[in-house]
N, CA and C atoms as a LAMMPS dump frame, in Angstrom:
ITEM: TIMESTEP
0
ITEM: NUMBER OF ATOMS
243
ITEM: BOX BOUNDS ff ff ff
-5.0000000000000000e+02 5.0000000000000000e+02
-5.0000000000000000e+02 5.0000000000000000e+02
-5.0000000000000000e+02 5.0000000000000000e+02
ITEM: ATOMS id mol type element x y z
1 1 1 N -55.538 -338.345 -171.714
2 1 2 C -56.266 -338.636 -172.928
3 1 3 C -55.871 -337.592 -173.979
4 2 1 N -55.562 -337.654 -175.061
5 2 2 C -54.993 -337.267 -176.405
6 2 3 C -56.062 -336.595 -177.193
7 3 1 N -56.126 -335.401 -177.936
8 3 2 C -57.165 -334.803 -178.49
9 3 3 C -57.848 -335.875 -179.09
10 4 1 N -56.993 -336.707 -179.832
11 4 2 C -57.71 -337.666 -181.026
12 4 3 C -58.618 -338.597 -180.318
13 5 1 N -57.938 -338.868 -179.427
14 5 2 C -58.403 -339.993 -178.561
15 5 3 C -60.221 -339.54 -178.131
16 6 1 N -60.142 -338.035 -177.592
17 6 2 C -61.655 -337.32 -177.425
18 6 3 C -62.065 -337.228 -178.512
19 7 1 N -61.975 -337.05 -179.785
20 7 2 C -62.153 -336.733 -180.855
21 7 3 C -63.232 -338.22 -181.322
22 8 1 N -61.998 -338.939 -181.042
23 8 2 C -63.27 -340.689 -181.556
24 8 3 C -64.52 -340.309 -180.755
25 9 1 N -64.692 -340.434 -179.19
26 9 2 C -65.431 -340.644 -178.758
27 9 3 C -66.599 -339.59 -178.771
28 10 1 N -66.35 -338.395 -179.017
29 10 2 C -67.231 -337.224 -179.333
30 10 3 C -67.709 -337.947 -181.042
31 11 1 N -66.564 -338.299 -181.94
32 11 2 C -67.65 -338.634 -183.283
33 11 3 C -68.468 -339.843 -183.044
34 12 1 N -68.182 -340.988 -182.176
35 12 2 C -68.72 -341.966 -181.89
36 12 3 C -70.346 -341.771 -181.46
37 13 1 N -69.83 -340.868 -180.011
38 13 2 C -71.164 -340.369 -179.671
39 13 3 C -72.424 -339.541 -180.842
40 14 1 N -71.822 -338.586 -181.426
41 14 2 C -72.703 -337.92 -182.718
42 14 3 C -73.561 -339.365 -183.746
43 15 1 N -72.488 -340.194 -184.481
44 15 2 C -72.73 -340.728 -185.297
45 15 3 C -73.787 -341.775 -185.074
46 16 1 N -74.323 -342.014 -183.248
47 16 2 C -75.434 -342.432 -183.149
48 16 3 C -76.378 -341.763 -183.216
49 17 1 N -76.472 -340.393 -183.163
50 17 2 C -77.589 -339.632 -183.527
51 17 3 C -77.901 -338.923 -185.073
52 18 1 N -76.432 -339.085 -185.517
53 18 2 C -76.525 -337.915 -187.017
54 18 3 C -76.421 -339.402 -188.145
55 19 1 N -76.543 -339.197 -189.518
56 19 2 C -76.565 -340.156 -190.425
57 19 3 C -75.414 -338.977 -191.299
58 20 1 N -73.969 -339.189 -190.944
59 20 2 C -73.083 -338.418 -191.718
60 20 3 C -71.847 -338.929 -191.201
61 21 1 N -71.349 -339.938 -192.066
62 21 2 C -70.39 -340.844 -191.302
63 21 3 C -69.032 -339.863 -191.596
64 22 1 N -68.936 -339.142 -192.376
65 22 2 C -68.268 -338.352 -193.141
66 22 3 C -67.911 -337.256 -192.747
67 23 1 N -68.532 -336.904 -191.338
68 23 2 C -67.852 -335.58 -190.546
69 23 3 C -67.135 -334.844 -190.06
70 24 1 N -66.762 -333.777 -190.695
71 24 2 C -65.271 -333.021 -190.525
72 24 3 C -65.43 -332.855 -189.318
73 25 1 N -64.038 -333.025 -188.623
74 25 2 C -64.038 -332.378 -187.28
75 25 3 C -64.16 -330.751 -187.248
76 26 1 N -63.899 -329.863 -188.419
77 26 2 C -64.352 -328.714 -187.912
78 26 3 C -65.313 -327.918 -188.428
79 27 1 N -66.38 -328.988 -189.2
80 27 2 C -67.773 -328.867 -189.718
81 27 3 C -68.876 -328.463 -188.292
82 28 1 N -69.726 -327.442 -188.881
83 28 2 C -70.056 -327.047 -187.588
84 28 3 C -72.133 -327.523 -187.799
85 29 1 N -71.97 -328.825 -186.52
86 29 2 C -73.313 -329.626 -186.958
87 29 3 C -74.478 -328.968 -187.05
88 30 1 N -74.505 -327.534 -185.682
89 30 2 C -75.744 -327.346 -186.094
90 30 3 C -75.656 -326.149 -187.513
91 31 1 N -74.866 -325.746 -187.623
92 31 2 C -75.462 -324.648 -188.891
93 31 3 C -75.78 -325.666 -190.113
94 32 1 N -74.926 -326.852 -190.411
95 32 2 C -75.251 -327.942 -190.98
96 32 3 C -76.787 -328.457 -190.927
97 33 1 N -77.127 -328.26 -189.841
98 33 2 C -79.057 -328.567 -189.366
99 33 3 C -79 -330.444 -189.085
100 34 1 N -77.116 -330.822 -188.737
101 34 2 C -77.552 -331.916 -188.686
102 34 3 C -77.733 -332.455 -187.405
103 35 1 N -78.071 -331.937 -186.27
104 35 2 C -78.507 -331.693 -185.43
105 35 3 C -79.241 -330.267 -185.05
106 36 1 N -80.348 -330.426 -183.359
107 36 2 C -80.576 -329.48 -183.742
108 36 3 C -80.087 -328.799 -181.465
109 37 1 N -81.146 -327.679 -181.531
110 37 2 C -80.741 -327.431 -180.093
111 37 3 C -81.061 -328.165 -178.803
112 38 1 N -82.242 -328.542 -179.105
113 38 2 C -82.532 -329.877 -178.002
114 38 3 C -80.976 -330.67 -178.104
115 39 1 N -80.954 -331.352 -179.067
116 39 2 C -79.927 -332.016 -178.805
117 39 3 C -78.384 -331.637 -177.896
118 40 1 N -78.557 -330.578 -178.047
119 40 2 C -77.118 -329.975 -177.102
120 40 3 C -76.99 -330.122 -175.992
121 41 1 N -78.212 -330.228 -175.447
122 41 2 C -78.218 -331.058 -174.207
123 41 3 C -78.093 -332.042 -173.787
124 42 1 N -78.452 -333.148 -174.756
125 42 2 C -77.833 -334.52 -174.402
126 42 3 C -76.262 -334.409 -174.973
127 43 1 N -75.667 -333.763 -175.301
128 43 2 C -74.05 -333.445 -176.02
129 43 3 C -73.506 -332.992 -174.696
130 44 1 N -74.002 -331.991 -174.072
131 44 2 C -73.983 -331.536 -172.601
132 44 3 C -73.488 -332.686 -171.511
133 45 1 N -74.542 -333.217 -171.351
134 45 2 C -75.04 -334.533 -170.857
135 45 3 C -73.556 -335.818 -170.954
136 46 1 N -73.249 -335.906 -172.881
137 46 2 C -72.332 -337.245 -172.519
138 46 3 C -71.634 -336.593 -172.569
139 47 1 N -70.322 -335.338 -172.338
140 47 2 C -69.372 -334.7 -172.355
141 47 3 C -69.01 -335.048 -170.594
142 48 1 N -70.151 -334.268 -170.088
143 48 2 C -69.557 -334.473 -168.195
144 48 3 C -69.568 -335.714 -168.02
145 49 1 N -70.526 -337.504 -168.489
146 49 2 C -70.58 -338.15 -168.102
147 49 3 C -69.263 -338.929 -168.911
148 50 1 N -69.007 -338.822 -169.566
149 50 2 C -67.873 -339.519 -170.542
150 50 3 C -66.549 -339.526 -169.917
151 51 1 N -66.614 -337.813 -169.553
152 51 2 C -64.718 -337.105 -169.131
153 51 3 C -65.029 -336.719 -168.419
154 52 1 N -65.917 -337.211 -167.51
155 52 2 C -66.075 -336.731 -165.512
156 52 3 C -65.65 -335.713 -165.542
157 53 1 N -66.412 -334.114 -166.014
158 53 2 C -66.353 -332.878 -165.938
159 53 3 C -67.595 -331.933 -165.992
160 54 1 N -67.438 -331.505 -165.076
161 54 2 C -68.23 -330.355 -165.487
162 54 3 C -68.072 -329.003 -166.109
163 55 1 N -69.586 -329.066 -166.67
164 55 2 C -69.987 -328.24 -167.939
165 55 3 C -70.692 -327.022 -167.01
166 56 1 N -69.291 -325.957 -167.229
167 56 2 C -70.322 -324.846 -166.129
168 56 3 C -70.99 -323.81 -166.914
169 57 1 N -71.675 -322.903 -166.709
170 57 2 C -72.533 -321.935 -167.143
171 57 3 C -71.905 -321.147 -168.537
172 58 1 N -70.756 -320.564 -167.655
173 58 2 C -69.778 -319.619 -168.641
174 58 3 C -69.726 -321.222 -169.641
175 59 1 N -69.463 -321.908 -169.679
176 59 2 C -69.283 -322.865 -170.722
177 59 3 C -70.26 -323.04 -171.818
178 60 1 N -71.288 -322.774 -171.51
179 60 2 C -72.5 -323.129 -172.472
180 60 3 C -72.851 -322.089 -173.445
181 61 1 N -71.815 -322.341 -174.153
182 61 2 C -72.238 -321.275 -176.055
183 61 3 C -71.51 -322.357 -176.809
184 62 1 N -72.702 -321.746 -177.846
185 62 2 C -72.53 -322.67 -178.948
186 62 3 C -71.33 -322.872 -179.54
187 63 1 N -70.253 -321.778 -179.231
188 63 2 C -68.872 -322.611 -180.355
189 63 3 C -68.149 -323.285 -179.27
190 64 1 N -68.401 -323.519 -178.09
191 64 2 C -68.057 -324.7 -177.419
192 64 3 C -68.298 -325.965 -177.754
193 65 1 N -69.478 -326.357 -178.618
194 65 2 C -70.084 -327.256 -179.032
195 65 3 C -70.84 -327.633 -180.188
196 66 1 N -70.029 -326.678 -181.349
197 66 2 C -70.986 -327.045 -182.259
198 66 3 C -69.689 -327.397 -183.719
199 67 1 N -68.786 -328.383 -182.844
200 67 2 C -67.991 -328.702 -183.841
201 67 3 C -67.483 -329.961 -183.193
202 68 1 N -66.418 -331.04 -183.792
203 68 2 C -66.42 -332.035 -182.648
204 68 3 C -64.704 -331.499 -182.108
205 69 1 N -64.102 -330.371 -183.321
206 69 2 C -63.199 -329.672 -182.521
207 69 3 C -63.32 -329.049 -181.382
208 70 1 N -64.148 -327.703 -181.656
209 70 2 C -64.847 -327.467 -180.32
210 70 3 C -64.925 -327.853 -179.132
211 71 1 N -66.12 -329.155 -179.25
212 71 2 C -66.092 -330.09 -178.226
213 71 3 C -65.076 -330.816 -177.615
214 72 1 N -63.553 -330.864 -178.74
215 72 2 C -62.434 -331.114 -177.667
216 72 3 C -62.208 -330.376 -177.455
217 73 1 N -61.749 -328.976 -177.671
218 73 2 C -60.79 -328.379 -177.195
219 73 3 C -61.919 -327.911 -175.659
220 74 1 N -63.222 -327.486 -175.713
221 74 2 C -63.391 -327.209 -174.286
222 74 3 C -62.753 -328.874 -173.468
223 75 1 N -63.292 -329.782 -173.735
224 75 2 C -63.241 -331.242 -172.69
225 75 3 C -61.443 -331.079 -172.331
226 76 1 N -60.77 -330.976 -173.431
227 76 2 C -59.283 -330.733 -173.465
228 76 3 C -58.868 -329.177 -172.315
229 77 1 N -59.504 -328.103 -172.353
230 77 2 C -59.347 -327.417 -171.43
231 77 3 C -59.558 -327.367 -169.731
232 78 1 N -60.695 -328.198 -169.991
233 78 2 C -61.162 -328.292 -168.67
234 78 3 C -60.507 -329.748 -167.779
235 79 1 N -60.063 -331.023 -168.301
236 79 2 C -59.035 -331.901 -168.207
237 79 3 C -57.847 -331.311 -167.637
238 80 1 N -57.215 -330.072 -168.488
239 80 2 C -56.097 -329.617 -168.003
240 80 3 C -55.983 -328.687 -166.304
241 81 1 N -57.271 -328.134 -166.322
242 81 2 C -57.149 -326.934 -165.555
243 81 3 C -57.233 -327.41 -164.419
């Protein structure tokens, strides 16, 4: 799978929760407030269930996930390794 290719499906996934069709991939949602921290958990949530991976401990900070770059490049790291 191709960054871009994660890239749709990470904005796909957001754009049912955020009203910002317009989102830079390296706009960062929550300082934006367009999400908030609850939500990172369901982001958590469709990342392992999407790209059958797990999301381990050391993984869980926020610039892992608070961009939809971010969010590929960890899914993109952990794919590879």
């Amino acid at each position: 799978m191709t960054p871009e290719e994660i890239k749709t499906k990470v904005r796909a996934f957001l754009l049912k929760y955020i009203k910002k069709p317009d989102i830079k991939d390296d706009e960062d949602y929550f300082a934006s407030k367009l999400i908030n921290s609850l939500f990172a958990m369901q982001l958590v949530m469709f990342v392992e269930k999407e790209f059958k991976i797990k999301v381990e401990d050391k993984d869980l900070e926020i610039k892992n996930f608070n961009s939809i770059d971010s969010v590929s490049g960890l899914i993109t790291r952990k794919l590879t390794s």
